[in-house]
N, C-alpha and C positions, 0 to 999 in steps of 0.2 A: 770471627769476633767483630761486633760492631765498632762504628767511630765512638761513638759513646761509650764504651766496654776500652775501649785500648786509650781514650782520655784518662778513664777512672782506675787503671793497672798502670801503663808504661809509662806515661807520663808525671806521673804524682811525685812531686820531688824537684820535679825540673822547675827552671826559671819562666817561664810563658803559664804554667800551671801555677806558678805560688802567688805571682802579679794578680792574675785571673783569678783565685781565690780571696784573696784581701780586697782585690778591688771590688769585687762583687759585696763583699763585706762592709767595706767605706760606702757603697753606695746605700745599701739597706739601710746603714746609722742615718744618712744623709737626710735619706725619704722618711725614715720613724722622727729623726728630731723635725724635719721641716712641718711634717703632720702635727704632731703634738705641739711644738712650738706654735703652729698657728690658731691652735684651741685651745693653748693654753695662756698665752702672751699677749690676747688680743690688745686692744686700746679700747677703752669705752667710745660710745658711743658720741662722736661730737658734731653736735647740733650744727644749724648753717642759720641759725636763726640770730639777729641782734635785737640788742634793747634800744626802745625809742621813748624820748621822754613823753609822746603820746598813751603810751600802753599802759598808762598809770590810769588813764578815764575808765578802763574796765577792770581796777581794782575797787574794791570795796574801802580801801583807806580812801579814795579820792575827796569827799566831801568836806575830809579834814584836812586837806591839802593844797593849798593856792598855786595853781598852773597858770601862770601870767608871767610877765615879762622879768625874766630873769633866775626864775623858777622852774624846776622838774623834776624828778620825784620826792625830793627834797631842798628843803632852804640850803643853798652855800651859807657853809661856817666859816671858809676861811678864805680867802683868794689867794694865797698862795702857797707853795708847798715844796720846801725844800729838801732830798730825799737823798741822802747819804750811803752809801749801800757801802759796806767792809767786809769783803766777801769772807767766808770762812768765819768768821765775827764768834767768839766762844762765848755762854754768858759769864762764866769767871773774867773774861777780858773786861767785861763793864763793871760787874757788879763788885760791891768791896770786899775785900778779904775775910773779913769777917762772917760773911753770909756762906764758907767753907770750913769744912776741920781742921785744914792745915792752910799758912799761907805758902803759895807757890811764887818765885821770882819774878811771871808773868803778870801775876794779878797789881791792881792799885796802881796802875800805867796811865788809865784816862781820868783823872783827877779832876778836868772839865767838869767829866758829867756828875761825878757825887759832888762838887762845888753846887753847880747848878741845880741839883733833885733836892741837897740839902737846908737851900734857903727857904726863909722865912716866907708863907704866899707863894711858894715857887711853881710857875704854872710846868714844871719839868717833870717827867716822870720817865724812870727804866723799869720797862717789862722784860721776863721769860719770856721768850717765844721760842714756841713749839713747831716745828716742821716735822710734819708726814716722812718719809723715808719713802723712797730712796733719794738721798740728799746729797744728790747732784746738780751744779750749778744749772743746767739746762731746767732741769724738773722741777727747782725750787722758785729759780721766776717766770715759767707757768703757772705753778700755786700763785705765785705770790699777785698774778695779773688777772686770771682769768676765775680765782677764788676756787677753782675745784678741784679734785686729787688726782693728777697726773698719773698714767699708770706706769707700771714698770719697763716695759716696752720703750719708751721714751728715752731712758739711759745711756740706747746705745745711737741716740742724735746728741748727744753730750760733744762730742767733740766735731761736728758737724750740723748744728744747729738749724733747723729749717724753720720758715715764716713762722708764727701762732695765726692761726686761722680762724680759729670758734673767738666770740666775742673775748673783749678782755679790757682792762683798766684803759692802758694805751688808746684802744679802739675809741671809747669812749670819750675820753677827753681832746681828743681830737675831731670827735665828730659834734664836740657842743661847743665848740671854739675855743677849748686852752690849747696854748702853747708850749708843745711841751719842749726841750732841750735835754739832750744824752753828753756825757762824757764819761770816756772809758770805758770798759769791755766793752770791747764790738762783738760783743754774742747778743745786747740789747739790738743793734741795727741789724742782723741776723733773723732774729727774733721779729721783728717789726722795721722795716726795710723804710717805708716810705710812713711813717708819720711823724718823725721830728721836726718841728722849725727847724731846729738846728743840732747837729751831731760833732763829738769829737772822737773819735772809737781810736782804739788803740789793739794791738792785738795783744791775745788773753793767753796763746796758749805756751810763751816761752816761761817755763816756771822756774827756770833760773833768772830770767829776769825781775828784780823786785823793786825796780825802779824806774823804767818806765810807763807804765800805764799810770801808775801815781803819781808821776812828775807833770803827767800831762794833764791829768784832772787836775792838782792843782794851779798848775797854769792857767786854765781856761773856768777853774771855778771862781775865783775871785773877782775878774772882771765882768762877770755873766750875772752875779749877784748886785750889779749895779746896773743892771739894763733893765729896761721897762718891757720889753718883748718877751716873756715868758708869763705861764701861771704856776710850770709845774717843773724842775731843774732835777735832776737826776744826774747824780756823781758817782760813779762804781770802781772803787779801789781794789785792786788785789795784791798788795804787799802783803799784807798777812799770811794768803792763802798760800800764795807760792813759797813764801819763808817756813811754812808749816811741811809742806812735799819736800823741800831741800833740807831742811835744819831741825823741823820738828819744833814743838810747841816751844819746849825748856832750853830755848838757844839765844846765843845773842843777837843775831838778825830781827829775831821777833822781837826781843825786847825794843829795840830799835826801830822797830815798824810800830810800834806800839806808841812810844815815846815822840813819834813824828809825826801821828794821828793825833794826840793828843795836844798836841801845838797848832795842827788845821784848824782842827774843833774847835781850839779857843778863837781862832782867826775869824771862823767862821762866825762865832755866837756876838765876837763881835761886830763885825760888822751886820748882823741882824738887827741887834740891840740897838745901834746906832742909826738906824733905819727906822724905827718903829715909833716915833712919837705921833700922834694925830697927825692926819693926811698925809705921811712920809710911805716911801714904796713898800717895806716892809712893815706896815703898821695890825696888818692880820695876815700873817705867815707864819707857817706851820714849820719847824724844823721834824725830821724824822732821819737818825741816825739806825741803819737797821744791819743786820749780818742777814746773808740769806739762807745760811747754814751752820752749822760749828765744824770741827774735828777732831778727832782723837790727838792725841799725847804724840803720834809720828804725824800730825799734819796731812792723816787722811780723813775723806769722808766719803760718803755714798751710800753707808748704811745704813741701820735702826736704833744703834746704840743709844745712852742719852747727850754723851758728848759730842754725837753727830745732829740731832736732832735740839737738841737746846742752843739756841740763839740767844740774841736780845736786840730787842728794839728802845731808841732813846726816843724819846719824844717833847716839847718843847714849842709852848705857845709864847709870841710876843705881846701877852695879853693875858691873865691871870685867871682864874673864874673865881664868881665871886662866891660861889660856897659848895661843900662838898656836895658830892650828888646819893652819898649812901648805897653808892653801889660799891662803893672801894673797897675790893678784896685783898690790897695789898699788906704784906708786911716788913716789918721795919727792925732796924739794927743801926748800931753804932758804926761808923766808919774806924779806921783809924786814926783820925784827928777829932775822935769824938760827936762828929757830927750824924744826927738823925738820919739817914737814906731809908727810901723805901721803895719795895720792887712790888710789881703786878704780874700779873699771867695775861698774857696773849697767844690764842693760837695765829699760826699764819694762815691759815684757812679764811680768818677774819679778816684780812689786812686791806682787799679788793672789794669788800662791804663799807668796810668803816672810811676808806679814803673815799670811794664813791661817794658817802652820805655828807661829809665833810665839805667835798668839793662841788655838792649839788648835781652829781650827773648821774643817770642812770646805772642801776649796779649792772655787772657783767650776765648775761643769760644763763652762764651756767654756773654762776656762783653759788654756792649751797653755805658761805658761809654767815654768821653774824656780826653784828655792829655793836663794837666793843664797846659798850658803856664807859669805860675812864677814858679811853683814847680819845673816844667821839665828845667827850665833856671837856678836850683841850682845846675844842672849835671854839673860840667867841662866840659867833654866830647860834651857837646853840642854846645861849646862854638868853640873848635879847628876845624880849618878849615888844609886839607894839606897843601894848600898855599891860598894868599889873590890876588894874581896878577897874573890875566887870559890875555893873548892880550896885548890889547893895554889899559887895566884900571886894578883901581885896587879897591878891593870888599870890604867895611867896615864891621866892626865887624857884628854891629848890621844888614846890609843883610846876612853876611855867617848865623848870626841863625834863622834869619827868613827864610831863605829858609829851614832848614835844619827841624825846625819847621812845614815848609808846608810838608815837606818830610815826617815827620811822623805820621802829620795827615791828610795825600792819605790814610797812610795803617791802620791806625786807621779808617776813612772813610767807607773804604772797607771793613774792616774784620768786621765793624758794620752792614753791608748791606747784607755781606753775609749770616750771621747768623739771619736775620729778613726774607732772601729768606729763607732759609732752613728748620727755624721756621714755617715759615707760610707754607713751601710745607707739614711739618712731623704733624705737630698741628690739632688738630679737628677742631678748628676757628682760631687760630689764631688772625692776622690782617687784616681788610676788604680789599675789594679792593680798596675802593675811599682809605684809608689810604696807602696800598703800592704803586699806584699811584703817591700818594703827596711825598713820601719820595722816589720812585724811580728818578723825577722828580726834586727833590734839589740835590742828589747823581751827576745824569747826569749834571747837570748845573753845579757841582762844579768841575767836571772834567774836565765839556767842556771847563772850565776858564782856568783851570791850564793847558789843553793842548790843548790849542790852541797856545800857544809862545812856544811848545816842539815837531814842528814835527818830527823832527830829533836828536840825539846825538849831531852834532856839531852846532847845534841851540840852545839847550839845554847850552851846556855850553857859548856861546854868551849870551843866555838871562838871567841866572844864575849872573851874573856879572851886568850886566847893567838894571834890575829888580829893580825899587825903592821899597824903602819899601812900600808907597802908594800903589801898586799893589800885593804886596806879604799879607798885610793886609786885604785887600779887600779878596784877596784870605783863606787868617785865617776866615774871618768871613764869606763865602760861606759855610766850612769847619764846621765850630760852627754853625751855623744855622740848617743843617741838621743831627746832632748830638744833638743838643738841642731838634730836634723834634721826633727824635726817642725817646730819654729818655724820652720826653714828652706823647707821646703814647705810651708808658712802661707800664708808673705809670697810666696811664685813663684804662687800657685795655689789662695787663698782663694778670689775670686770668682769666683763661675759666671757663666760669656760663655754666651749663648743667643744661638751662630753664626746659627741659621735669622731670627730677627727681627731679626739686625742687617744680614744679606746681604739682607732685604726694605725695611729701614731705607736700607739706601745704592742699592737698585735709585729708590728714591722722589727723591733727590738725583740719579742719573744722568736720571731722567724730567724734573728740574726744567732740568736743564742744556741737553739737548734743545729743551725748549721756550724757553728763552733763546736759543738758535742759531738755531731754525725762525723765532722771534716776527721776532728781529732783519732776518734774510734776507726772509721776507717785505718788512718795512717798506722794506726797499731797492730790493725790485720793483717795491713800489709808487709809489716816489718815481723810477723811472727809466722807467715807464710815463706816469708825470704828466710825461716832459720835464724833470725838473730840472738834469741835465746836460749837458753837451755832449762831445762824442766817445766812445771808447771807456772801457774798464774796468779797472784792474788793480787789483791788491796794492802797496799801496805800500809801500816797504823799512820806513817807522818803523809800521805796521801789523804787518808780520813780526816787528820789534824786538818791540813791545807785549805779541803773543802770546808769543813767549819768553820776556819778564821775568814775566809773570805766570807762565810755566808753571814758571822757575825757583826763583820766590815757593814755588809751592807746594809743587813737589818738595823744597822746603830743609825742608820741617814732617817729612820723613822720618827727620831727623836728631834728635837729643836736643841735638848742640853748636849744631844751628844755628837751635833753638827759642831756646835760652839767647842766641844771638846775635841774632834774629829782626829788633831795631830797627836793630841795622849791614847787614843784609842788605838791610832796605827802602831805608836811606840810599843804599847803595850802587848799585843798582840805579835808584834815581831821579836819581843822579849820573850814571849811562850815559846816558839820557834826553836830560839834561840837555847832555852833550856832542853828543847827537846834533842836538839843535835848535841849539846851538852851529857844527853843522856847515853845517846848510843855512842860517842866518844871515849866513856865513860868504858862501856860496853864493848868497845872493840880495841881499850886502850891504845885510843892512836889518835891526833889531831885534839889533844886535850889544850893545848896553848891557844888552836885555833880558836874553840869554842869558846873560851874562857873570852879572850884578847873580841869575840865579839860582843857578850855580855856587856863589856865593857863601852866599848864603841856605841850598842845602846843607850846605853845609860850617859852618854856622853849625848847625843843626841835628844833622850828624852829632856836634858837640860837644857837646850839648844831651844825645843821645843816652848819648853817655859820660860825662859827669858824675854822668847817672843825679838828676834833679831831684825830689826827696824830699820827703817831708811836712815835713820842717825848713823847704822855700824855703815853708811859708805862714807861717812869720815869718819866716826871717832870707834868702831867697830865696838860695838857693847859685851859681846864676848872674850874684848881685853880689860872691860871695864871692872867685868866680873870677877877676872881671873884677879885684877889690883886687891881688889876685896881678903879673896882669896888669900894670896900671897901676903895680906898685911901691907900694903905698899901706896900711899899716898895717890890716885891716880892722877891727883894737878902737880906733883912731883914732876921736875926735867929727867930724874933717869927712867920715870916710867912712860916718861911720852917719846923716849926715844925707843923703851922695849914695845913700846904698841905700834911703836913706826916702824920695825925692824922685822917683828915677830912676820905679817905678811908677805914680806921680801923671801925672809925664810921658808914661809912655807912654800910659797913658788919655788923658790931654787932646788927644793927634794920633789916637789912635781916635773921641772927639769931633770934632773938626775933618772928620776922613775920610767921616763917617757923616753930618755935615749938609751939608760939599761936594757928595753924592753925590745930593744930592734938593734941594740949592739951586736949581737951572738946569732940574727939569723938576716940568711940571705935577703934582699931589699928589692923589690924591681925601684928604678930610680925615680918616680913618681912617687910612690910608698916614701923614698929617704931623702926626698925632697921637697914631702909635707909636713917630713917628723921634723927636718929643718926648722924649716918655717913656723914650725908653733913654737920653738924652743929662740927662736928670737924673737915670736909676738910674745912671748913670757919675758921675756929681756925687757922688750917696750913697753910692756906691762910694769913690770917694776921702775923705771923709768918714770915711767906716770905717775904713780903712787910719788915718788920720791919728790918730782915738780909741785906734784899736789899738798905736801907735807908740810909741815914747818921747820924739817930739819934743815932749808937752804930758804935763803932771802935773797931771790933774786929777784929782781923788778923786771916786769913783763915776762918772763919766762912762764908763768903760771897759765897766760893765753895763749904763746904758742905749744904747752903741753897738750891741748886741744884739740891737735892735728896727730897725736900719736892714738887716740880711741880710733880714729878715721884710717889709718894706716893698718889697723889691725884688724877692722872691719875689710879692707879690700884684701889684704892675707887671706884673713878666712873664705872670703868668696873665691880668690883663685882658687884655693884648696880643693875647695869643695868642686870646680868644674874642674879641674884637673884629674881628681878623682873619678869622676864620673867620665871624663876622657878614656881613664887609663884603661876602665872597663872593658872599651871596646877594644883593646889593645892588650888585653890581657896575656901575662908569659904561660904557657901551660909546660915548660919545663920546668918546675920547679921539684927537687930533691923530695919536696914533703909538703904536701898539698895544702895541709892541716896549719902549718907555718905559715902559710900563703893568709889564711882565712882571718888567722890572728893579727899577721902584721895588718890586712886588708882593714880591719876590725880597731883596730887601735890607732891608724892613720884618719881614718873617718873621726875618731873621738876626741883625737889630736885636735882636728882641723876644726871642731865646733867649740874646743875646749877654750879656747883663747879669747874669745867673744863673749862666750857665757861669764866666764870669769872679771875680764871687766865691765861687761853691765850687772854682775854682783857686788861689784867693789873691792872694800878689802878685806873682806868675809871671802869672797869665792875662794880662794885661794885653800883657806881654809876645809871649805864645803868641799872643793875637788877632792883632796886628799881623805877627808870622809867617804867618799863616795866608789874612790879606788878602793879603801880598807876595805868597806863593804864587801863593795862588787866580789872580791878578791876572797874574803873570808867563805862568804856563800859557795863559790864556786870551791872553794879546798875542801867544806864541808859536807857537798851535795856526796848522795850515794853511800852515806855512814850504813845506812839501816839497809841497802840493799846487801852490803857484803856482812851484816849480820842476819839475811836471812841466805846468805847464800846465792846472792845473785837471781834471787827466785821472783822474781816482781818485772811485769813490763813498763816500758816506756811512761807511762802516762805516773803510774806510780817514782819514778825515778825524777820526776822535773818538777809535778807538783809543788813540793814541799819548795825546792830554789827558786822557783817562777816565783810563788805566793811571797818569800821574801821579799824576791828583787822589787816585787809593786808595795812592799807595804814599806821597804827601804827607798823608795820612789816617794813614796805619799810622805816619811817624815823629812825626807830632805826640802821637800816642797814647806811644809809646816817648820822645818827647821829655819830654814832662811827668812822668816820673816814675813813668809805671805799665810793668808786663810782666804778661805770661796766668799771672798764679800768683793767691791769693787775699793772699800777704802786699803783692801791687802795688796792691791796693786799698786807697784812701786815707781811712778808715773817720771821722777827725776830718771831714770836709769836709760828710760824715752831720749833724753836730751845727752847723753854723755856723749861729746864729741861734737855736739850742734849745738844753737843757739836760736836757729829760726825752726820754724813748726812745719812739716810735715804729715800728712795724716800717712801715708802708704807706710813712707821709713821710722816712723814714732812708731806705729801700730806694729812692726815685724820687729824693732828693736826692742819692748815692753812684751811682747810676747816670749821671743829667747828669754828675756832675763826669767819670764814667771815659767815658764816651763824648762826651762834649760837643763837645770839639773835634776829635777822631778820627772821627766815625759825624753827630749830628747835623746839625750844621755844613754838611759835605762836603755832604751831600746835598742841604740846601736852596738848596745854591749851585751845584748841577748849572746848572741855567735857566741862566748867566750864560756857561757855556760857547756856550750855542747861542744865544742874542742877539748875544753878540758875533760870532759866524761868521754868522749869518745878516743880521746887519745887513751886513757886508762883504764878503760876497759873494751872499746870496737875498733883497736886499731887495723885490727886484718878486714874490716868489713867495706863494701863499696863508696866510693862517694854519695852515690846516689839515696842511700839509707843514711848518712850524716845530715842529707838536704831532706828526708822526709825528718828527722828527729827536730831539725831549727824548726820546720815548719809546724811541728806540735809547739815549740815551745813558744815559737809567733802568737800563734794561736789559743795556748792558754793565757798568755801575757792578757793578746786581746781580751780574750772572755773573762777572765777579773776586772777588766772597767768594762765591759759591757752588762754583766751582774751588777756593780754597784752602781754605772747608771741606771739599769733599769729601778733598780730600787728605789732611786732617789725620783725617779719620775712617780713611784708609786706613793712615794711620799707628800711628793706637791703635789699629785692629784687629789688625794686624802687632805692634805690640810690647805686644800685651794681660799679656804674662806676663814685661815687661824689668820687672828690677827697680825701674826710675824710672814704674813709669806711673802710680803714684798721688802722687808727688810733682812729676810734669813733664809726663807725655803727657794723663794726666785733667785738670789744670787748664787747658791750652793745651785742650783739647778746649771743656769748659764754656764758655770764656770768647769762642773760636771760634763757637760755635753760639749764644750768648745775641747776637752781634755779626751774628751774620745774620739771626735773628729778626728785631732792628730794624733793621735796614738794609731790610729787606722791610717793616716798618710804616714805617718812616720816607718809602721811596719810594712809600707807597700814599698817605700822609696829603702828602706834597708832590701828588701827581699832583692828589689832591684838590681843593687848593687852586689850583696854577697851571692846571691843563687849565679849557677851557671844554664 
């Protein structure tokens, strides 16, 4: 027999064979996601080219545009530009209550700005703005600088921010001599290192901190507004956004971040206001109060939603205009003091157009966006004509700015058009050709309009003059039409897919899948060569089920609704299961409590599911809020806020009890009983915490040094875990009963990660734990109904099927249960911070990942073993070790290949809908969050094999 013949017989089973198979496995996932990830995720294409105010002589606007001193591509409308940024900024936060169904607590906080929209003349206006998705701070002030759609890719420089490079607002204004000034988030000096006059950055990333970075803009914003050394002031607050990650929208923090915003803002307007009479510093300054994002209702954002993606921008000139410009699409309501307010629509795509045009400097090279007619009509500047009486007429307001309007967007126009030739000559794909066809052909049409009444200079100014607005309109909307559709074919067909690496990307996933099928099927030959069964062979029907659910799992990621549904879809599906072992219980009258006692467990979960369990429940836990409901019970009631502070004390203490029952009655090597230890007094300091954390004591300062108990249970768990992994190589091999050995082995590992996961869940985990035992524990009493109703007539593969397929889809609602979904705003980013206060990229990124996989991925799989001790104690207890260690490594195995099927599917899904409008708000994050969940489930089942195989 060859070496390769006595690898593939005597070996299989062992520990050097189960590593060597997973690992070769981890690494296939590795090479298919890095392949496909990099033809799928590219970044477009960015240019090395800038804008000079020269590049305006080889547009076709030129002749109507004065390039002389003080001039370039357009007149400055305003000198200066004061720019508010409040990060996370919701538009209910600005807008007044009544432009909603219902009012919420939140709303009618910044009273400033409907004071100021609502006056009489008032040069103030609040827009909607719109942000693209994914609405992550990094990717939102790239849009919001460089005017073009950042791609998804970019996301994961969110918390590590690198220079902007391709041209951008900043770039600009710096290079036609404004001055610009930053304070606060130092992800701006990140972003753009060296073009401030002058900077105050603060850091961004402590989100329990809600009062520094805004303490420090304000500090340095009010005295900055009385300095003559700027053109362009930039102030970036994040109280909001962090009160939003900790507290959530409907808390008191925010109200209070809200209400302390709204007292700047008046500070600020006035001292504008008081600045602004002829020849004073502020006499044409721009204020711009803007969010760069919103959030959902938990104070997340990142994705496509509309309360991720709806902002607002305030806007407010020191200088009035003096009549409408008939472009105003906005509409209008009553406040609640009765007063007029009215809102506009702004996308953000526009924002690095229209400030450009305002402040006279060249727009950004790869800006694709337009120059918002209201906003651009808050310049002065746009408004003054030399004179109004040409000839023999004489030129009303409202043509001098529509023309002036059409003037500047020829060259917004242009310098769009240019940059989509240039793109598409420099780009691997680019844009088709039917597409630059269709957009060269609205460009020429809108040219042809505008100059066809301009063949000459002294024609020019005749039609200048005697131009109704009727025609200068019609002209605006030539003008928008072909700007609309370039932005339109942006966002369908920014980024280049490189089909060829992603079809070798997903051949490396089908290769893995194979060898999950072959691995499996071998090991069943060899176990049915070894004798381990008796009679023949079939398929058994919950084997057939098994494959069906999972295959319906996957097919559902085909869908956009049934991504969004993903966590009802696992429930549900585990609920069939669940009737089905319901059935042959039923059938072998036996284990009927068990089957029922899970139904129920479902259904408790499926509610869990819908509630949608939020970063609120790590303090006010919403699944007691519920239960108040429930129970009839006041929940601002004191006896209810003592049973909501109590209840998870409670459930920890029967996790206690659980956990030392379970190793009372068998033998212990003293490593094994001296990590059950230790997690049953990290459950002690766990509750401890909770309690400091409460309000059932008022001690003063205690609350900070409670701080140091998250940190103390984070070093438990790590001794554990290297302990554990010590003990390995010092393993007893005398032990009475092997099988004892693998369990306590098995439950000391779950111990040792349990006490960690649970406090970065809060005080939910506690909870979740004991779900996740029931589970575990039901599955495992249930497995094997149907085989001793055929008589023990079914192999291997038929026998774990149906438990595997639970334990992942009881994986996937625990995941759904807790509070998260595959978007980036389901990531629970405070849970980063529990037990710190400064920022870490290594320890935030390994602490934020336990919590989001902890009890969905980790967990599961270290509690695979407990499947196959229990079936092997009960019915292979005379059979070898060695046939116990092939049976885990099927059930490895299938575990793996249920997320290796529904990645793959999900890859077949982003590839298919690469160019739907949702794919970088829905199908790319379900994608990332997909593939980073298989990685570890492939390190996870290599570092278990590790530990339990011999």
């Amino acid at each position: 027999m060859d070496l390769f013949e006595q690898w593939r017989s005597e070996n299989w089973g062992g520990r050097k064979w189960a590593v060597s198979i997973f690992l070769l496995i981890l690494l296939l996932h590795c090479v298919a996601i890095l392949l496909f990830t990099s033809g799928f995720l590219l970044t477009r294409t960015e240019l090395s080219q800038f804008s000079q105010c020269s590049d305006v002589f080889e547009s076709p606007c030129f002749d109507r545009n004065e390039i002389g001193l003080g001039k370039c591509w357009t007149k400055p409308a305003v000198d200066r530009v004061v720019i508010i940024v409040l990060d996370a900024l919701r538009f209910d936060f600005v807008a007044p209550s009544t432009f909603f169904e219902e009012k919420k607590p939140w709303m009618d906080k910044l009273q400033v700005l409907h004071n100021l929209t609502s006056q009489s003349g008032s040069s103030a206006k609040i827009f909607k703005a719109i942000a693209d998705p994914p609405t992550t701070s990094l990717q939102r002030m790239k849009g919001l600088t460089t005017g073009g759609l950042p791609t998804f890719i970019d996301v994961g420089n969110s918390f590590g921010a690198p220079a902007i490079v391709e041209d951008n607002l900043i770039h600009q204004l710096v290079q036609n001599g404004k001055r610009v000034v930053m304070m606060g988030d130092d992800t701006w000096l990140q972003c753009f290192p060296h073009h401030f006059n002058k900077s105050y950055p603060f850091p961004s990333f402590n989100v329990k901190d809600l009062d520094t970075v805004d303490n420090g803009c304000t500090d340095h914003l009010f005295p900055t507004l009385y300095e003559k050394e700027w053109e362009v002031l930039i102030a970036h607050y994040l109280g909001v956004d962090h009160a939003g990650h900790i507290f959530g929208v409907d808390s008191t923090p925010m109200i209070e971040k809200l209400e302390q915003y709204n007292n700047i803002l008046e500070k600020v307007v006035d001292v504008l206001v008081s600045q602004s009479g002829p020849g004073d510093l502020h006499e044409n300054t721009l204020l711009l109060v803007m969010g760069d994002h919103g959030q959902t209702l938990n104070g997340d954002h990142g994705g496509g939603s509309p309360e991720e993606v709806e902002t607002s921008i305030f806007a407010m000139s020191m200088q009035p205009p003096p009549v409408s410009t008939e472009l105003d699409t906005s509409y209008c309501k009553l406040d609640t003091a009765g007063r007029k307010v009215c809102v506009d629509f702004i996308e953000q795509l526009d924002f690095a157009a229209t400030l450009s045009a305002l402040l006279g400097v060249p727009f950004p090279y790869g800006s694709i966006g337009r120059i918002n007619p209201v906003l651009y009509a808050l310049g002065p500047g746009t408004w003054n004509r030399e004179c109004h009486n040409e000839g023999n007429c004489q030129q009303t307001d409202k043509e001098a700015w529509l023309r002036n309007y059409v003037d500047a967007l020829c060259i917004n126009s242009w310098q769009v058009k240019k940059y989509i030739d240039v793109y598409s000559a420099s780009s691997v794909i680019g844009f088709s050709k039917e597409d630059l066809l269709q957009v060269a052909e609205m460009y020429n049409q809108a040219e042809k309009s505008n100059f066809d009444k301009l063949n000459d200079s002294v024609q020019y100014e005749v039609e200048s003059c005697h131009s109704s607005v009727t025609d200068l309109k019609r002209q605006i909307d030539l003008y928008d039409k072909f700007l609309a559709t370039v932005a339109e074919l942006a966002r369908t067909k920014w980024t280049e897919f490189n089909l060829e690496i992603m079809a070798i990307g997903f051949g490396f996933m089908l290769t893995s899948i194979v060898i999950h099928f072959l691995v499996i099927k071998r090991l069943e030959n060899l176990q049915q060569a070894s004798h381990v069964f008796e009679g023949g062979y079939k398929m058994s029907s919950n084997a057939i089920f098994a494959s069906l659910f999972v295959a319906i799992r996957a097919c559902s990621v085909l869908s956009n609704s049934y991504i969004l549904e993903e966590g009802k879809v696992a429930a549900f599906l585990l609920a069939t299961t669940a009737i089905l072992c319901l059935r042959y219980s039923i059938l072998n009258k036996e284990k009927l409590t068990e089957a029922i006692s899970f139904i129920m467990l479902i259904c408790i979960l499926r509610f869990t599911i819908e509630l949608g369990l939020s970063k609120q429940a790590t303090n006010s836990t919403l699944l007691t809020v519920h239960l108040s409901r429930i129970l009839h019970i006041d929940k601002d009631s004191s006896v209810w806020k003592y049973i909501a502070e109590i209840m998870p004390t409670l459930a920890l203490t029967i996790l206690t009890y659980l956990l030392h029952k379970s190793t009372a009655h068998r033998y212990c090597q003293s490593i094994t009983k001296y990590v059950v230890k230790g997690t049953i007094f990290s459950y002690m300091l766990i509750g401890v915490h909770w309690i400091l954390k409460s309000d059932l004591i008022n001690v003063s300062d205690i609350s900070i040094k409670a701080d140091i108990i998250p940190r103390m249970i984070y070093a438990i768990g790590f001794v554990q875990l290297v302990s554990l992994a010590l003990g390995q190589l010092i393993r007893e091999e005398n032990l009475s009963d092997w099988k004892d050995g693998i369990v306590l082995d098995t439950v000391a590992m779950l111990s040792a990660w349990s006490s960690t996961v649970i406090i970065l869940s809060g005080k939910q985990g506690a909870f979740v734990a004991l779900a996740s035992i029931a589970g575990g524990w039901l599955i495992v009493r249930l497995q094997g109904l149907e085989q001793k109703a055929n008589n023990g007539k079914s192999g291997i593969i038929s026998l774990y099927s149906s438990p595997v397929t639970q334990w992942s889809l009881l994986a996937a609602c625990l995941f759904f249960g807790t509070g998260h979904w595959c978007a980036f705003d389901g990531l629970r980013y405070a849970a980063a911070f529990i037990g710190f206060d400064e920022f870490n990229l290594i320890r935030q990124a390994i602490l934020l990942t336990i919590e989001t996989f902890g009890f969905s991925l980790i967990l599961p799989i270290f509690g695979l073993p407990l499947l196959v001790t229990y079936s092997y104690h009960c019915t292979r207890s005379k059979q070898p070790k060695r046939l116990f260690f092939m049976q885990l490594s099927q059930v490895f195995l299938m575990y793996g290949l249920v997320t290796s099927i529904t990645v793959t599917f999900t890859i077949i899904c982003v590839t298919i809908q690469r160019r739907h409008l949702m794919v970088w708000g829905l199908f790319a994050p379900k994608f990332v969050f997909d593939v980073v969940g298989l990685i570890l489930t492939d390190f996870f089942i290599c570092v278990a094999s590790l530990y339990i195989f011999e």
